[in-house]
Chimera marker file (.cmm) of the C-alpha trace (Angstrom):
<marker_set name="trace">
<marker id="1" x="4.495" y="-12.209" z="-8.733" r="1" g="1" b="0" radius="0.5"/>
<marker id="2" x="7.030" y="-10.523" z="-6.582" r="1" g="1" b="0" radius="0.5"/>
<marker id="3" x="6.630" y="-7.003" z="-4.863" r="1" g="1" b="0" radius="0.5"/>
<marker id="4" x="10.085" y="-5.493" z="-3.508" r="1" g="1" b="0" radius="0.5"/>
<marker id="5" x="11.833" y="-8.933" z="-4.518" r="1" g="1" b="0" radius="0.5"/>
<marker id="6" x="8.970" y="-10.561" z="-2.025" r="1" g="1" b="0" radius="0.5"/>
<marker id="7" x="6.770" y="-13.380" z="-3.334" r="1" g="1" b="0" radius="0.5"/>
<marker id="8" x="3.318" y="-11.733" z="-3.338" r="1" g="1" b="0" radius="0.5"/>
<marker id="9" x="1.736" y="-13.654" z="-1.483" r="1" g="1" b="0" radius="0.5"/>
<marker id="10" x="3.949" y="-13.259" z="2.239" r="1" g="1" b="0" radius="0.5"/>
<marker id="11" x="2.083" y="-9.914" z="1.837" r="1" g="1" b="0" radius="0.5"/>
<marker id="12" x="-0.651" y="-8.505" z="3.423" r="1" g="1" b="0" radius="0.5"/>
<marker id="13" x="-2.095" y="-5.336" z="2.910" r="1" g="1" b="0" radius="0.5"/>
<marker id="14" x="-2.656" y="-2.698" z="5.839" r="1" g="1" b="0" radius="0.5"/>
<marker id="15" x="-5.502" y="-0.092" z="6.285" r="1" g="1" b="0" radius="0.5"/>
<marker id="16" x="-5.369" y="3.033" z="9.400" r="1" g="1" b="0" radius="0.5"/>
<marker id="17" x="-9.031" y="1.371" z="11.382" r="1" g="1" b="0" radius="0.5"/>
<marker id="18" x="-8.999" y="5.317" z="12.600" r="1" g="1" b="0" radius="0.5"/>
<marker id="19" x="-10.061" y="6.462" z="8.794" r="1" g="1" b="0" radius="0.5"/>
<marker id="20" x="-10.876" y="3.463" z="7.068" r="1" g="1" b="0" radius="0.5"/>
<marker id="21" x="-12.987" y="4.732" z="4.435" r="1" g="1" b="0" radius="0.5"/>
<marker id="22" x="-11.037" y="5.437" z="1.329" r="1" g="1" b="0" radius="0.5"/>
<marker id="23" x="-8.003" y="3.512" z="2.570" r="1" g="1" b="0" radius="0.5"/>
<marker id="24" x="-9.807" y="0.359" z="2.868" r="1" g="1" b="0" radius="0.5"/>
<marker id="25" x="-11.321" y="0.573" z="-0.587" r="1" g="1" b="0" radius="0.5"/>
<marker id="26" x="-7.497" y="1.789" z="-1.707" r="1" g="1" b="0" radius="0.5"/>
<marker id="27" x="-6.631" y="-1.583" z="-0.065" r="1" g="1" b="0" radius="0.5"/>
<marker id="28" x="-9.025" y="-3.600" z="-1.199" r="1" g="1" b="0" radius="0.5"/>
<marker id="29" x="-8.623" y="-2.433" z="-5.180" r="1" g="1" b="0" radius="0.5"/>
<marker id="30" x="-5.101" y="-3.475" z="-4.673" r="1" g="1" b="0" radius="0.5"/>
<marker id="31" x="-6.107" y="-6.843" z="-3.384" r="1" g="1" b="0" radius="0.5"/>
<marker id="32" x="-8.343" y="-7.735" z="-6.083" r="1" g="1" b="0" radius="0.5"/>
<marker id="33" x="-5.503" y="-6.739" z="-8.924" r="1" g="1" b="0" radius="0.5"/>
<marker id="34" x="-3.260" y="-8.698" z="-7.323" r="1" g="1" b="0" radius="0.5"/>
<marker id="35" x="-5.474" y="-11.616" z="-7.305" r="1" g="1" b="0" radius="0.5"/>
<marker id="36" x="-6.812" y="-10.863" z="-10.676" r="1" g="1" b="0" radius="0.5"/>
<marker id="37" x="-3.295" y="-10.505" z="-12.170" r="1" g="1" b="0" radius="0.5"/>
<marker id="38" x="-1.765" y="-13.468" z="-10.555" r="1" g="1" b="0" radius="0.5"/>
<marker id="39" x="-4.759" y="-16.017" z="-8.757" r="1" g="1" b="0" radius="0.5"/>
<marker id="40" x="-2.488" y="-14.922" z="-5.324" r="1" g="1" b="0" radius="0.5"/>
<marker id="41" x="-4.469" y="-13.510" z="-2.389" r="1" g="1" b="0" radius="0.5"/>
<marker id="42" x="-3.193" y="-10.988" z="-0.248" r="1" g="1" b="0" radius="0.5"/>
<marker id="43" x="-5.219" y="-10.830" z="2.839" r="1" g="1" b="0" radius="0.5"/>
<marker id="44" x="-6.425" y="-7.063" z="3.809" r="1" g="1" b="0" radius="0.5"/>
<marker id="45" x="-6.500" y="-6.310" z="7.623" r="1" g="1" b="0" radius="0.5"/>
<marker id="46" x="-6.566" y="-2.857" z="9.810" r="1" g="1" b="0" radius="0.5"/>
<marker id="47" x="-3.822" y="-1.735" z="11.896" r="1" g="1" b="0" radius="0.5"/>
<marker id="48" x="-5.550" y="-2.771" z="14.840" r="1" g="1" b="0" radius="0.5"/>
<marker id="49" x="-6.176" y="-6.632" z="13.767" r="1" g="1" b="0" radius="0.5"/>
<marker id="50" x="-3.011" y="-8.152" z="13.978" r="1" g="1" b="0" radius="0.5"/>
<marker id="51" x="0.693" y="-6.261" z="14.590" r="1" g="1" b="0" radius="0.5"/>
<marker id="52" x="3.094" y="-5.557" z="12.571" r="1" g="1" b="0" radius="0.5"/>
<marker id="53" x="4.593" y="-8.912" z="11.042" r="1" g="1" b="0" radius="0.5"/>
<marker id="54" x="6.527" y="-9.823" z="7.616" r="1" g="1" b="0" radius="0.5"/>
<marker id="55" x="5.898" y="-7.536" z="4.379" r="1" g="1" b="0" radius="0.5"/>
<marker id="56" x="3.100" y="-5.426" z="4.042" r="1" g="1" b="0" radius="0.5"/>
<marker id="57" x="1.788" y="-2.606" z="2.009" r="1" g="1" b="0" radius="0.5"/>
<marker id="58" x="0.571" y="0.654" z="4.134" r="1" g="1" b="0" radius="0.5"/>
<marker id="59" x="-2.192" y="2.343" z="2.601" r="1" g="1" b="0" radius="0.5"/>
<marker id="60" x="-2.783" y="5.810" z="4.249" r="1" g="1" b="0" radius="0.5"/>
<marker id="61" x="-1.325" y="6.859" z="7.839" r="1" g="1" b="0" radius="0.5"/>
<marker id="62" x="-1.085" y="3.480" z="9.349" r="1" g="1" b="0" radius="0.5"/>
<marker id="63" x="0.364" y="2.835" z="13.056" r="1" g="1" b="0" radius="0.5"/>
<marker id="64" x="3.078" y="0.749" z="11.308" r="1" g="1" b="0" radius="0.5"/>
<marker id="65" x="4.331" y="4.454" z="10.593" r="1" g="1" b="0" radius="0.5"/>
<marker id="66" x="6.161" y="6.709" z="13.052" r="1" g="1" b="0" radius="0.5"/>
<marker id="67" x="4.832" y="10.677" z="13.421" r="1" g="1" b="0" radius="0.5"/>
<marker id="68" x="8.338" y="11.351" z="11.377" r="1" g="1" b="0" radius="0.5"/>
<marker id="69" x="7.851" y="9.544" z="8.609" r="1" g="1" b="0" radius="0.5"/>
<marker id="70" x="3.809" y="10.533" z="8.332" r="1" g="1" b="0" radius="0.5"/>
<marker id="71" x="4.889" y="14.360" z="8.676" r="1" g="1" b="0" radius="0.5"/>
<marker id="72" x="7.721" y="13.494" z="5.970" r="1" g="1" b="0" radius="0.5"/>
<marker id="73" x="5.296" y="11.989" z="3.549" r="1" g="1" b="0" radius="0.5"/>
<marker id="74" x="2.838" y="14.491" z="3.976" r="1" g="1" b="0" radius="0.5"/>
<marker id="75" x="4.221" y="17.913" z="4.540" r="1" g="1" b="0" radius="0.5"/>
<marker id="76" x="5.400" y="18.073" z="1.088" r="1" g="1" b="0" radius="0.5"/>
<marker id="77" x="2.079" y="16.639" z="-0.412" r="1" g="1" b="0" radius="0.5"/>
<marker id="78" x="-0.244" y="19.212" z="-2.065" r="1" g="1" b="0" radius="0.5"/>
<marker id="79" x="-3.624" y="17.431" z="-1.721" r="1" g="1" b="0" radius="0.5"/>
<marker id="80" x="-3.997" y="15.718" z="-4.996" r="1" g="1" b="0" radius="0.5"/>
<marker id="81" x="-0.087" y="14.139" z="-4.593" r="1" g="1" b="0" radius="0.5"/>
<marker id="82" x="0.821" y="11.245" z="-3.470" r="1" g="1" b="0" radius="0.5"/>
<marker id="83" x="3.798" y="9.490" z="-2.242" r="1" g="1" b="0" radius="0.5"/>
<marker id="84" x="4.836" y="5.458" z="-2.896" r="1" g="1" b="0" radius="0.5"/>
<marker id="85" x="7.735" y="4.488" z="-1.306" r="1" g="1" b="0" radius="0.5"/>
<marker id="86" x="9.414" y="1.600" z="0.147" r="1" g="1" b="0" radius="0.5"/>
<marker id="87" x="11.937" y="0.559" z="2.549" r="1" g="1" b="0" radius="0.5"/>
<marker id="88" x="12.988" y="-2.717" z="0.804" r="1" g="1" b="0" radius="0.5"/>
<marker id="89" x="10.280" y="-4.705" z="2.350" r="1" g="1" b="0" radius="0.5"/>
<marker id="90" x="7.084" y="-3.247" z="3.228" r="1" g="1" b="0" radius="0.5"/>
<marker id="91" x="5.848" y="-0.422" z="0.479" r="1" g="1" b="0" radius="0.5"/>
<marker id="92" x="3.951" y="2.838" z="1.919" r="1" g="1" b="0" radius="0.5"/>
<marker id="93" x="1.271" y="4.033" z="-0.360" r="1" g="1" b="0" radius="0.5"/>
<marker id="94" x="-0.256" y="7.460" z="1.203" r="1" g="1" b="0" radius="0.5"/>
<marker id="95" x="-2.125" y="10.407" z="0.212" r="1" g="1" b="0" radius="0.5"/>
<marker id="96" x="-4.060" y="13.258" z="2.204" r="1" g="1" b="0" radius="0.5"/>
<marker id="97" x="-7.406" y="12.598" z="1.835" r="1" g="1" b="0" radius="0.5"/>
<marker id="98" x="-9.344" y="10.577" z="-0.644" r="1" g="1" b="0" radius="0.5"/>
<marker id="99" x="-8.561" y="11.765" z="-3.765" r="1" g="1" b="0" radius="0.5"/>
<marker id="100" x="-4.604" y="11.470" z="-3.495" r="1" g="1" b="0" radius="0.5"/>
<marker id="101" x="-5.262" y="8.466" z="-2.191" r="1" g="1" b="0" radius="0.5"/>
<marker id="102" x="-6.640" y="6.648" z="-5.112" r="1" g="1" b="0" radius="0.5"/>
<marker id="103" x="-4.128" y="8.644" z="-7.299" r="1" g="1" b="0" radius="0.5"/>
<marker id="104" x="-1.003" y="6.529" z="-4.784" r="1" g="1" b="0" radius="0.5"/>
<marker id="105" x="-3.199" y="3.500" z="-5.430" r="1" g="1" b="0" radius="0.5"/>
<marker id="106" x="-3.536" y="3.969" z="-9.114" r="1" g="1" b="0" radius="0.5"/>
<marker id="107" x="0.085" y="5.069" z="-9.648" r="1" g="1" b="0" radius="0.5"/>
<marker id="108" x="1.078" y="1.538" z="-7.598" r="1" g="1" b="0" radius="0.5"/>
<marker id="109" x="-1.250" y="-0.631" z="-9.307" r="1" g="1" b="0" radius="0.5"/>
<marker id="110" x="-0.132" y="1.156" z="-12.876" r="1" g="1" b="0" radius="0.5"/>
<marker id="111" x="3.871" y="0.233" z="-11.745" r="1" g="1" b="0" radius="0.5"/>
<marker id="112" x="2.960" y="-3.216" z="-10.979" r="1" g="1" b="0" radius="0.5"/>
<marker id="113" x="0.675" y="-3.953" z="-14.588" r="1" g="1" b="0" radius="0.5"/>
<marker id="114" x="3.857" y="-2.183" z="-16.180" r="1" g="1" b="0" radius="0.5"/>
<marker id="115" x="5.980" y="-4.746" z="-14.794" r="1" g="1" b="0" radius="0.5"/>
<marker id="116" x="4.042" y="-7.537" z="-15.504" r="1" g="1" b="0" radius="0.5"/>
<marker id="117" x="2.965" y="-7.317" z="-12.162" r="1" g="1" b="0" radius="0.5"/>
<marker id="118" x="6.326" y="-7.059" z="-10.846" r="1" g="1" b="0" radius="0.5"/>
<marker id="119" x="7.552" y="-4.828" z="-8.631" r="1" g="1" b="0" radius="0.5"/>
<marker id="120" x="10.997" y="-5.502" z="-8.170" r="1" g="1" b="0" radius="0.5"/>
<marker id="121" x="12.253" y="-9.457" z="-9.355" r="1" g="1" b="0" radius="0.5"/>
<marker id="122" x="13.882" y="-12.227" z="-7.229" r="1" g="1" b="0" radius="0.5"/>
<link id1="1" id2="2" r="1" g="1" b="0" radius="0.2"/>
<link id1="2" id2="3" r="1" g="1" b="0" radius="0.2"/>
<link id1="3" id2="4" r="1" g="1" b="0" radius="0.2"/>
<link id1="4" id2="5" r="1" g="1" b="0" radius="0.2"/>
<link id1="5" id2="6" r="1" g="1" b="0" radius="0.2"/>
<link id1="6" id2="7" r="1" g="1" b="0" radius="0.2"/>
<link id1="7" id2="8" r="1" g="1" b="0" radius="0.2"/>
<link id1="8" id2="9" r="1" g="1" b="0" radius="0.2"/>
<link id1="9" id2="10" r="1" g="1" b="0" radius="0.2"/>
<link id1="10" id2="11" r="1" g="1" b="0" radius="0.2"/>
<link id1="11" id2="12" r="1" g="1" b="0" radius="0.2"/>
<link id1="12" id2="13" r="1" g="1" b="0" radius="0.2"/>
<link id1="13" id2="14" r="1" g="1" b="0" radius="0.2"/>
<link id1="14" id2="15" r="1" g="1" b="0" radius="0.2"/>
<link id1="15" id2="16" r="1" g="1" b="0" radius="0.2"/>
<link id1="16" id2="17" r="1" g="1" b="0" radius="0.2"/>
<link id1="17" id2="18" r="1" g="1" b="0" radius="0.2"/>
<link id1="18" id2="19" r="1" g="1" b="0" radius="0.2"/>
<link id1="19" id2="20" r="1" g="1" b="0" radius="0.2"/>
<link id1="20" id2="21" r="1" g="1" b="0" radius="0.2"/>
<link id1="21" id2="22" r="1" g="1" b="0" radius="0.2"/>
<link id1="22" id2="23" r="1" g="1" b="0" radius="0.2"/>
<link id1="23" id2="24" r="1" g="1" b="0" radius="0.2"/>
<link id1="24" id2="25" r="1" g="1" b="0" radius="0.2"/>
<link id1="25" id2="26" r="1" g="1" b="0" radius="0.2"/>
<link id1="26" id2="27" r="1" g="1" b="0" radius="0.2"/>
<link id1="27" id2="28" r="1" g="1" b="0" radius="0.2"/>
<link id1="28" id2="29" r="1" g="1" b="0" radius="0.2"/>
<link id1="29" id2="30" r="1" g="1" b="0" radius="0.2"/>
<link id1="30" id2="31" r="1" g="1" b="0" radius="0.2"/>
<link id1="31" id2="32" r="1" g="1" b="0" radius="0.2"/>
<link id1="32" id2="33" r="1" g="1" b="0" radius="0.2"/>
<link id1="33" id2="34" r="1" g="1" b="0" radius="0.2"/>
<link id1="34" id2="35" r="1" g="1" b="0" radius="0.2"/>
<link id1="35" id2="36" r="1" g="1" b="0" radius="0.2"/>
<link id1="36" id2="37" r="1" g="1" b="0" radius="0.2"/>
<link id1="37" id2="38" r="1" g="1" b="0" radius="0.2"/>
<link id1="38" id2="39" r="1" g="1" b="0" radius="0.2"/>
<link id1="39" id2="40" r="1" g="1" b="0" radius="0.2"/>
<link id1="40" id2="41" r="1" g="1" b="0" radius="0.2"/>
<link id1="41" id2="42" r="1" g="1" b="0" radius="0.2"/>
<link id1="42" id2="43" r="1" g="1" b="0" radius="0.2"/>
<link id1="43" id2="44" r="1" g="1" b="0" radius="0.2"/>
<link id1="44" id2="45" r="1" g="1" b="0" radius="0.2"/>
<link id1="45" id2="46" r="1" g="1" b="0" radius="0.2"/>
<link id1="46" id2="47" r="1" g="1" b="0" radius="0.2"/>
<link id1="47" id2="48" r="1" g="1" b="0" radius="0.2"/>
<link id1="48" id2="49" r="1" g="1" b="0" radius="0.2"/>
<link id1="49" id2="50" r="1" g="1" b="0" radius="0.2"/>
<link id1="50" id2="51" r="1" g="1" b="0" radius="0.2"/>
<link id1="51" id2="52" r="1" g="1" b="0" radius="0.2"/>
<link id1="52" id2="53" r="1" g="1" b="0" radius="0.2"/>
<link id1="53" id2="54" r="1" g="1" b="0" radius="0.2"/>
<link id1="54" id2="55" r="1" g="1" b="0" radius="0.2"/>
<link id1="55" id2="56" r="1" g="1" b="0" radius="0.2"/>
<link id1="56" id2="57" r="1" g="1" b="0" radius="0.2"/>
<link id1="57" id2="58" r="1" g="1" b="0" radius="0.2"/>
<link id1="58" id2="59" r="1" g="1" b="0" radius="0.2"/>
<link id1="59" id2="60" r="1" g="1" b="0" radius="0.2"/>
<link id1="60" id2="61" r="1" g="1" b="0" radius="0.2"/>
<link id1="61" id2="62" r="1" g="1" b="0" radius="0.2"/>
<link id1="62" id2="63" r="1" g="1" b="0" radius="0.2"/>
<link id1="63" id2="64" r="1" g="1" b="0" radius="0.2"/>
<link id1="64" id2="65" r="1" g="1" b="0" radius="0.2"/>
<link id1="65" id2="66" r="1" g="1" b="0" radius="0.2"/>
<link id1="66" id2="67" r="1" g="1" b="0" radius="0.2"/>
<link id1="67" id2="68" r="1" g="1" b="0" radius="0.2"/>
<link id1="68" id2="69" r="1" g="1" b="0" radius="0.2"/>
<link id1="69" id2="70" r="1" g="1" b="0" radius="0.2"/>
<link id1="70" id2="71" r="1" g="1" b="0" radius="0.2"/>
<link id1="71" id2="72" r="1" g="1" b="0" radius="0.2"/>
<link id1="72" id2="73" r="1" g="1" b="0" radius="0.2"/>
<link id1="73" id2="74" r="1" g="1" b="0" radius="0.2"/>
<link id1="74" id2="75" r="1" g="1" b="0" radius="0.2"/>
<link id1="75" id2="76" r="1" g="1" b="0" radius="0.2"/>
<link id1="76" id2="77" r="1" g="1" b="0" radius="0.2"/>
<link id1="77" id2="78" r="1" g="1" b="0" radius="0.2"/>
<link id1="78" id2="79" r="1" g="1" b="0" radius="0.2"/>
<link id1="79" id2="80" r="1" g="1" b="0" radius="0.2"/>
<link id1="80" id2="81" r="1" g="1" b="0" radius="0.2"/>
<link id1="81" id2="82" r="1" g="1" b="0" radius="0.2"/>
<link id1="82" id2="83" r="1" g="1" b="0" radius="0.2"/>
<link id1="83" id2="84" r="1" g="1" b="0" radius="0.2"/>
<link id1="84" id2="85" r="1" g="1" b="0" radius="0.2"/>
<link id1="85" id2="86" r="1" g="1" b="0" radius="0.2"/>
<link id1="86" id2="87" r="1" g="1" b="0" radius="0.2"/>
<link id1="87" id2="88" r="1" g="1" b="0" radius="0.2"/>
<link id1="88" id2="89" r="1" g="1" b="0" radius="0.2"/>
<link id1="89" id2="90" r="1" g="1" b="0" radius="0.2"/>
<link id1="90" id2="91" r="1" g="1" b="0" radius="0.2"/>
<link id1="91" id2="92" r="1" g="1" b="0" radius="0.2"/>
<link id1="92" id2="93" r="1" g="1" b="0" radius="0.2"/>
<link id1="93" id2="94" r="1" g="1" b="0" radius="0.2"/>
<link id1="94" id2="95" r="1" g="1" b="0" radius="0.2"/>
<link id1="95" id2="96" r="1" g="1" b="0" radius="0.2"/>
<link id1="96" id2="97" r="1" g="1" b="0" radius="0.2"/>
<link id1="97" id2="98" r="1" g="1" b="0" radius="0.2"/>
<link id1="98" id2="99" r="1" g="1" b="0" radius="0.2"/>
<link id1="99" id2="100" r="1" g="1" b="0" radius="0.2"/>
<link id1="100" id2="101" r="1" g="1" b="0" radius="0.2"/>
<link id1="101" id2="102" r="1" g="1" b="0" radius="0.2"/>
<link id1="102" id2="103" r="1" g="1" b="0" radius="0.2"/>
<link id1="103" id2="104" r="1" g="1" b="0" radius="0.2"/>
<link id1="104" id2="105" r="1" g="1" b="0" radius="0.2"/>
<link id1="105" id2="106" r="1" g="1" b="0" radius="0.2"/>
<link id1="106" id2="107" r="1" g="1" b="0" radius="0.2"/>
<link id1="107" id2="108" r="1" g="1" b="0" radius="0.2"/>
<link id1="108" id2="109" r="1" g="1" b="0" radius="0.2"/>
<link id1="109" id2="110" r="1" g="1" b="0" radius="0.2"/>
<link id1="110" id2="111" r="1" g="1" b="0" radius="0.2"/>
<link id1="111" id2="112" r="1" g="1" b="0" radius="0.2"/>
<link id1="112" id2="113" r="1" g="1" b="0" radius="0.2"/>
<link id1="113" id2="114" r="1" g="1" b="0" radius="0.2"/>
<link id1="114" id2="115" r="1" g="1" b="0" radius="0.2"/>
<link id1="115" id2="116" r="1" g="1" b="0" radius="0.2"/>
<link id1="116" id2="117" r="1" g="1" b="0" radius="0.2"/>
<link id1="117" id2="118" r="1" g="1" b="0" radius="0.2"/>
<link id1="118" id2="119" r="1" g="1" b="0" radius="0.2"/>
<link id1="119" id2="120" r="1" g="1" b="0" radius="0.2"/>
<link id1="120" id2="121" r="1" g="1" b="0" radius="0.2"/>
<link id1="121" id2="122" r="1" g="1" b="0" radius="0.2"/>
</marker_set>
């Protein structure tokens, strides 16, 4: 399984510690499809565990993000919107408040079952 033409598993997935809540149950959902899908575990860690290092997928307003690209992703969000977007190595899924959240996590877990799992190929 790749993600951005990544192998899954150089991934990890990244919650904000400051409002973990609904981002670390985003996070964790998209753990346990990945492993379910493929048998590869992507390790799920707050922004405060470990620096930034490698590939990783930001769920919610992580410190991997600068204030710019927060206020980009979320001035243009109405509350139930969400954004998924990627830089060609780690992928940013981010909503306002809970319930956009799970929409960004549906929408990327949806993209990845409708490629097989793949988001992007090697």
């Amino acid at each position: 399984m790749y993600i951005e033409n990544v192998f899954a598993g150089k991934y990890r997935i990244v919650y904000p510690e400051k409002n973990e809540n609904s981002e670390k149950k985003a996070a964790v959902m998209i753990s346990d499809a990945i492993r379910k899908a493929s048998g590869i575990v992507v390790n799920v860690i707050s922004d405060k565990e470990s620096e930034a290092n490698g590939c990783e997928i930001l769920v919610g307003a992580t410190n991997r993000n600068t204030d710019e690209e927060i206020a980009d992703m979320s001035e243009k969000l109405l509350d139930i919107e969400s954004v998924i977007k990627s830089n060609g190595k780690n992928v940013n899924v981010f909503g306002k408040n809970y319930t956009s959240i799970m929409v960004a996590t549906n929408e990327f877990l949806s993209k990845l079952e409708g490629d097989n799992m793949d988001y992007g190929s090697p």
